[in-house]
C-alpha positions in Angstrom: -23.2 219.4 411.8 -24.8 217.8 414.5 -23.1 216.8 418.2 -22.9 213.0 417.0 -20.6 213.8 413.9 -18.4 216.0 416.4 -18.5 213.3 418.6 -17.6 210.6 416.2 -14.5 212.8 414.6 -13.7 213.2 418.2 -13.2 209.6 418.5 -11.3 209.2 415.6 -9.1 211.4 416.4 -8.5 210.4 419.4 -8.0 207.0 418.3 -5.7 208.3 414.8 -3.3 210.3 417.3 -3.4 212.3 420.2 -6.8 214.2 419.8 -7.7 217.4 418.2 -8.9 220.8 419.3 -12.5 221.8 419.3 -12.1 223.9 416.1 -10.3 221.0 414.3 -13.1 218.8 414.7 -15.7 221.4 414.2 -14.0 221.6 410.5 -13.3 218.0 410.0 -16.7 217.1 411.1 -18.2 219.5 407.9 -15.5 217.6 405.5 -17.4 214.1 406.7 -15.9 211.3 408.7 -15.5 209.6 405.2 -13.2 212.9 404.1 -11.8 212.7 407.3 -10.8 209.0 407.4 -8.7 209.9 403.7 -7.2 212.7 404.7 -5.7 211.2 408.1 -4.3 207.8 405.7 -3.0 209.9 402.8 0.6 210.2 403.5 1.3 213.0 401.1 -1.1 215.1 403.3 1.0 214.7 406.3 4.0 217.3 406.8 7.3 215.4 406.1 9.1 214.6 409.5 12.1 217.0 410.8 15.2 215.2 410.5 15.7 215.9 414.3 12.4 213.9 415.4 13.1 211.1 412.3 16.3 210.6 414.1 14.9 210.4 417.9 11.9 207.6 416.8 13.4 205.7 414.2 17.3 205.6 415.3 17.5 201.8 413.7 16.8 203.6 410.4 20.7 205.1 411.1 22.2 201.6 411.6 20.2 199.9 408.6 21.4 203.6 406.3 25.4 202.6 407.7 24.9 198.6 406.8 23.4 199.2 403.9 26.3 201.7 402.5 28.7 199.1 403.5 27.2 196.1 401.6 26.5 198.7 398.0 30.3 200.0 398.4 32.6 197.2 400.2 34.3 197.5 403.0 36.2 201.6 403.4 39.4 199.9 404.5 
């Protein structure tokens, strides 16, 4: 793998999320940007999100969960 293809993962990643370390890219750079690119859309490759972090970032989800339980079941009066 030359310093382009480490270069160009480096981008990605940088453009995908927050960045990666030197060794991540070393590896993802000898999978292929093509490989790469798959991987980082495949949503079954991806760790599920912690309840805890689900709730944090995606609080409307809560409110939509509530309104939606109440419009399936009536009111709980």
């Amino acid at each position: 793998m030359s310093d382009q293809d480490i270069s160009q993962i480096a981008h990605l990643m940088r453009r995908a999320g927050f960045g990666a370390p030197l060794e991540e890219l070393q590896a993802r750079a000898a999978k292929g940007y093509d490989a790469t690119v798959e991987e980082l859309l495949d949503p079954d490759s991806q760790p599920p999100m912690e309840r805890d972090l689900m709730m944090r970032y995606k609080g409307d989800w809560v409110a939509q969960a509530g309104w939606k339980a109440k419009k399936k079941n009536g009111p709980s009066e």
